[in-house]
MISEVO-568150 format. One record per residue: x, y, z of N, C-alpha, C in turn. Coordinates in steps of 0.001 Angstrom, whole numbers. Layout:
BEGIN
((X,Y,Z),(X,Y,Z),(X,Y,Z));
...
END
This chain:
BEGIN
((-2050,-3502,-12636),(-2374,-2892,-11360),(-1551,-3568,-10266));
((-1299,-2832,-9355),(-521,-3351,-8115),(-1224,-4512,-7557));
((-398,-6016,-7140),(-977,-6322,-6300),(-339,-6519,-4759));
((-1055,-7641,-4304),(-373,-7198,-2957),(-153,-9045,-2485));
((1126,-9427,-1447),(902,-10473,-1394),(-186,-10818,3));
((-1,-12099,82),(-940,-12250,1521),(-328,-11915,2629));
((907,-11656,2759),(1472,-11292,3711),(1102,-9818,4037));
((1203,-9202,2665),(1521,-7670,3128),(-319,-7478,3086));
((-1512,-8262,2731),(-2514,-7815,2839),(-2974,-7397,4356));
((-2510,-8640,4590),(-2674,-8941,6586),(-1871,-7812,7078));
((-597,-7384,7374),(-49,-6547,7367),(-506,-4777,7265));
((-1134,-4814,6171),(-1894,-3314,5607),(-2930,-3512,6537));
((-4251,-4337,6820),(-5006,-4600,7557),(-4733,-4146,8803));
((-3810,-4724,9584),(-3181,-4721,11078),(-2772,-3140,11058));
((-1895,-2575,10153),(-1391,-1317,10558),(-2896,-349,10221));
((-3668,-882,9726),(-5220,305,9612),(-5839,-7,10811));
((-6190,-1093,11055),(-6879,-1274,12324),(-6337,-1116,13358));
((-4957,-1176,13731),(-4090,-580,14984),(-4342,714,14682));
((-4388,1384,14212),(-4178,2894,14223),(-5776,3267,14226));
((-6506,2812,14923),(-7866,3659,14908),(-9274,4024,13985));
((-8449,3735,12649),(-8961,4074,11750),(-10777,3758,11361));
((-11420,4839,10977),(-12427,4628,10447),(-12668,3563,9526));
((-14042,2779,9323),(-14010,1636,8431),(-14182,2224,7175));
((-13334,1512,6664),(-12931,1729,5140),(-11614,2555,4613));
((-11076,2620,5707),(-9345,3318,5756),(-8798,2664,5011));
((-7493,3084,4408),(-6640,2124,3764),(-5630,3246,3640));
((-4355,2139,3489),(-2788,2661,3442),(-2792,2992,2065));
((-2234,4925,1840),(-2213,5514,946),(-453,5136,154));
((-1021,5374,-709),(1068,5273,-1206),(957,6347,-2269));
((2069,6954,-2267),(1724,8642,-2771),(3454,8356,-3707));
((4018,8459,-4435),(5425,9124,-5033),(5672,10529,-4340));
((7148,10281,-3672),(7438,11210,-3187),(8241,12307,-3809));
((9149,11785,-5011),(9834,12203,-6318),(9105,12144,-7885));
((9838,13619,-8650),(8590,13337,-9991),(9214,12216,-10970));
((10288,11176,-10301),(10739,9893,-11070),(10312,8855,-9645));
((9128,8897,-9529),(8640,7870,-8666),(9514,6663,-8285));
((10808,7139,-7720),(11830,6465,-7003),(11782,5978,-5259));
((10748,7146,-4574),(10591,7301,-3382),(8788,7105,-2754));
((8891,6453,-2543),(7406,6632,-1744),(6807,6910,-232));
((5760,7138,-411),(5502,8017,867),(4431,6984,1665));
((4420,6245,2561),(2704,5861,3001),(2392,6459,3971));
((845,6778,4209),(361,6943,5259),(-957,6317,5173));
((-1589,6073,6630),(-3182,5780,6619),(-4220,7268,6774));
((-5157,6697,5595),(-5558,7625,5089),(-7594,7096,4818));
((-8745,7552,5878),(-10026,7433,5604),(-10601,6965,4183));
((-10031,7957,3242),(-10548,7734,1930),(-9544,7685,708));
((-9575,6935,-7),(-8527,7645,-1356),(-9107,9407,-1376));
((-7885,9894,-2046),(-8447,11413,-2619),(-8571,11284,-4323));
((-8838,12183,-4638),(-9586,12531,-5959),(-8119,11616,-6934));
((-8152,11036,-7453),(-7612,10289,-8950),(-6442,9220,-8485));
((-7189,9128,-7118),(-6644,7558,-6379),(-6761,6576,-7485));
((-5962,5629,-7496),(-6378,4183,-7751),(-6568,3581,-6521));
((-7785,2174,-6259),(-7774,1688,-5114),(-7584,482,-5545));
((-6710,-477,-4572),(-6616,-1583,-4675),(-7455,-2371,-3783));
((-8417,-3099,-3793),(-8753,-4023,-2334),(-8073,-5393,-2814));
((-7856,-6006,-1974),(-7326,-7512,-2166),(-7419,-7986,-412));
((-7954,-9272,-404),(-8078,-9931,1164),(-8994,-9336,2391));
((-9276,-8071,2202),(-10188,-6961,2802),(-9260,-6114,3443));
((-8060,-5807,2692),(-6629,-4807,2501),(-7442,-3687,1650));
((-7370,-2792,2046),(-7505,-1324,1019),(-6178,-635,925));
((-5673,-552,-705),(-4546,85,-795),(-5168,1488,-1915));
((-4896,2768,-1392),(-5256,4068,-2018),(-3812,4377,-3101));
((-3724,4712,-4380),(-2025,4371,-5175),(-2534,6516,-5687));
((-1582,7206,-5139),(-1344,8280,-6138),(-1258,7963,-7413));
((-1479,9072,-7905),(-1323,9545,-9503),(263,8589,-10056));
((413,9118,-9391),(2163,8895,-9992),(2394,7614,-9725));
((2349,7027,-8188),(2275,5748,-7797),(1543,4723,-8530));
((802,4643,-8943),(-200,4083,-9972),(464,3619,-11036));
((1278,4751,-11575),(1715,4400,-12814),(3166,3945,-12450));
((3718,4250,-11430),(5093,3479,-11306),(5405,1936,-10573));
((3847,1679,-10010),(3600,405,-9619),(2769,-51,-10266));
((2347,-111,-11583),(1512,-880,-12402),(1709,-2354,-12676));
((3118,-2337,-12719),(3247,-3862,-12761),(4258,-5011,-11190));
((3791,-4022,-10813),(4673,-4882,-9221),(3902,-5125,-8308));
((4260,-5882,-7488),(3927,-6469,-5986),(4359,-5700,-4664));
((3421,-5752,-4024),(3651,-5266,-2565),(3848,-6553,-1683));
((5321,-6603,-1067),(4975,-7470,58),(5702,-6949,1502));
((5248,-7256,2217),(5402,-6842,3710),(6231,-8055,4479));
((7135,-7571,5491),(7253,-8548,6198),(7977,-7290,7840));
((7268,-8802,8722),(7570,-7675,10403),(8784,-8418,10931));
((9830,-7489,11642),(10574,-8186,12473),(10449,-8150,13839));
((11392,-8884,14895),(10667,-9338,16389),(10410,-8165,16802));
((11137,-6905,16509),(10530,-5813,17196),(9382,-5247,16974));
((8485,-5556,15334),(7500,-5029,15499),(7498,-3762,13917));
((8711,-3857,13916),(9086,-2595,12343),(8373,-3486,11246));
((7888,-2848,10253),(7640,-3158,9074),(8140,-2530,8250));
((8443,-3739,7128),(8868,-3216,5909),(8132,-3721,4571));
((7891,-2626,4460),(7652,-3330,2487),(8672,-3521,1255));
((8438,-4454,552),(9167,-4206,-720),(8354,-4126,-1972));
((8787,-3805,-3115),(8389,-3619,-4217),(8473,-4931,-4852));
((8247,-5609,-5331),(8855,-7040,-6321),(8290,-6957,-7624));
((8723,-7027,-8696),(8144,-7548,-9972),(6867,-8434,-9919));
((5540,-8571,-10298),(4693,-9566,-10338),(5072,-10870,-11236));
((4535,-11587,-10386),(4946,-13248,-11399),(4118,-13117,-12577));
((4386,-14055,-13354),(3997,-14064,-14443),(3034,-15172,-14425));
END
């Protein structure tokens, strides 16, 4: 299962709670291609029907169908620059 580091937990946190969100929101990650090369996020109230959910740190991550299975074994980590952009990356999980 995906995890997430502490960076990008805090991170997922900050971009749900800046944006308004109802409690228990969490950043969706959807495959945007049917070779789950591309991904999509948005913040999103609830997973939808055959979500995987990740919580880690009191981070809610919602994983599509597809996403699920193309991040089964990797890491999410986040990092912000001075302006404020975020980025995620994908990383291999440690062993």
């Amino acid at each position: 299962m995906l995890t997430l580091t502490d960076t990008a937990a805090t991170v997922v946190k900050e971009i749900v709670a800046g944006n308004g969100a109802p409690e228990g929101s969490g950043l969706r990650i959807e495959a945007e291609d049917k070779d789950a090369t591309q991904f999509g996020v948005s913040i999103t109230p609830a997973p939808e029907s055959g979500d995987a959910v990740v919580e880690q740190s009191g981070a809610r991550v919602y994983l599509g169908e597809r996403a699920t299975i193309a991040l089964d074994d990797k890491t999410l980590d986040a990092s912000v620059a001075e302006d404020g952009r975020v980025s995620f990356d994908i990383l291999p999980q440690a062993l």
